[in-house]
Phi, psi and omega in degrees: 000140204293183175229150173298188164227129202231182188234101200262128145046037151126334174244177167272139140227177191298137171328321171296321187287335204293077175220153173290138154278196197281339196274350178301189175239356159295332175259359149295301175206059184048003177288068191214137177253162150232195161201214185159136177210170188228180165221176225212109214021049165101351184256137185318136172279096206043046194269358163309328190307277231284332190272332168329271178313330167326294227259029152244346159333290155315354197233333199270349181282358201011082168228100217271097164329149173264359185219132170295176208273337164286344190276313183303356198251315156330282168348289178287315160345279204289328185305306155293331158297282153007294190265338174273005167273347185259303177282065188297140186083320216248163172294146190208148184267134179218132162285123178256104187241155174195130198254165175292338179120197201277145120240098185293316189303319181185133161004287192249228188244345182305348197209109158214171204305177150256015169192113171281121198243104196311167206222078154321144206178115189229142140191197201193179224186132132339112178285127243219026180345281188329330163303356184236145060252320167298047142251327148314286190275345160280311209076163176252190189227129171244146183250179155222135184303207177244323198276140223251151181302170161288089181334112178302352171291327181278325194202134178254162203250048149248003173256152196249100198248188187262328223281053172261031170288307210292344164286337186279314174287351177274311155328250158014309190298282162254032163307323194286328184269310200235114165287313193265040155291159173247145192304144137249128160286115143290168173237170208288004178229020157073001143310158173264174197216255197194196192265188151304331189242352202185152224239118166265125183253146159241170166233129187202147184076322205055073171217153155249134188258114159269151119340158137321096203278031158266359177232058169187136152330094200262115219295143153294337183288313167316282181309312165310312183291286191326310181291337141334291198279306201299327179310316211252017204035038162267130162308112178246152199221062178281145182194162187308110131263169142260199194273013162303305179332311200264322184286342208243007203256159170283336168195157170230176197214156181233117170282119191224142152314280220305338143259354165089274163186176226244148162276125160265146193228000177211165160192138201041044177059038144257146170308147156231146191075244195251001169100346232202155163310138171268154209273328166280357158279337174269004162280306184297334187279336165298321179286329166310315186273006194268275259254333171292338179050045205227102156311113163277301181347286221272016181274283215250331154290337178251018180291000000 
């Protein structure tokens, strides 16, 4: 099989070739934004959305794209034309990553050069469904760790960034009790916020209830849903919950690219609802699939 192509700092090169050195500073001092978007028979999926959100990311990181935001789209286009040729049929994910640049001057932050040149980074993959289908036909179950969401006063969550230990060790955490549970992030006065991957909702009253998007990453799957919901007349609403709140809702669901959205069926080993995927969430994820034209259900329960 042919090797894919991927976009380093101004060129395509082979995927195997796409790599940083150790000395950049997204792996010094983390100083790197992304995004990720997928398609829908091959074809990109809201990527104007997504490159949006990219390049304010970038602008709030102050890190000056080498490329503009038609040229970047430009890209992910040949990266997917391309690439779908080696993976014929099947779906695919592209990465947007970008680092603050090179620091040839010194390791670490004590020294750096006098002018940094960002370290661009486009590249796209197979889509791998069978890793969520028991999150269809099961639902998941969410713990929430002891390590607290990022404040926004410290970081701000409308940016889509690298800065995630603190999602690794709450993984980790609870990995240890439940493996197949997902971290759900509190925030430092014990609200929820969202996942490592994907935007948490609850349905209660009949509304649907957000986080507060100043303290979460407001998703594109998220905005898909709200139009989604607006279609159908559910009152969609943010505001502050807690996890009474999520123990107390008839269902909550996780808006993600990679699956559209997720039934949550549990948190913190109490049931939410009947314990089971809920019937509005599989309505709304049908009208999804009405509009990508595309079966999602059965695209990932059935991988």
């Amino acid at each position: 099989m042919a090797e894919p192509i991927a976009y380093l700092k101004g060129e395509y090169v082979p995927a195997s070739q796409c790599v940083l050195p150790i000395y950049d500073l997204g792996i010094v001092l983390g100083a790197a934004v992304t995004d990720f978007l997928r398609t829908f028979h091959q074809q990109p999926y809201r990527m104007e959305d997504h490159v949006q959100r990219f390049y304010r990311s970038c602008k709030y990181a102050r890190i000056e794209p080498p490329i503009d935001l038609e040229e970047s789209m430009a890209v992910s286009e040949k990266l997917l034309a391309e690439n779908s040729k080696i993976w014929p049929g099947e779906e695919l994910g592209l990465v947007y990553y970008m680092t603050a640049g090179e620091n040839t001057v010194y390791a670490g932050a004590a020294g750096m050069p006098d002018k940094l040149t960002p370290s661009y980074v486009q590249h796209v993959f197979p889509m791998r469904f069978k890793l969520w289908r028991n999150t269809f036909l099961e639902g998941v179950h969410c713990m929430t760790p002891a390590p607290r969401h990022w404040p926004p006063q410290c970081l701000s969550s409308k940016i889509k960034n690298r800065n995630r230990l603190h999602m690794w060790i709450g993984e980790q955490e609870i990995h240890q009790i439940n493996e197949s549970a997902m971290a759900l992030y509190l925030d430092v006065d014990g609200n929820v916020t969202e996942t490592g991957g994907s935007n948490f909702v609850i349905y209660t009253d009949g509304q649907v209830v957000s986080p507060r998007r100043n303290n979460i990453l407001w998703g594109i799957s998220l905005t898909v849903l709200t139009e989604i919901l607006a279609e159908m007349n559910v009152p969609f609403v943010e505001k502050d919950i807690q996890t009474y709140d999520v123990v107390n809702a008839d269902e909550a669901w996780l808006p993600t690219t990679p699956y559209c959205l997720g039934p949550v069926v549990a948190i913190n080993g109490s049931p939410i609802g009947s314990g089971r995927p809920g019937p509005l969430w599989r309505r709304v994820l049908d009208r999804w699939s009405q509009i990508v034209g595309k079966d999602i259900y059965r695209e990932t329960a059935e991988a």
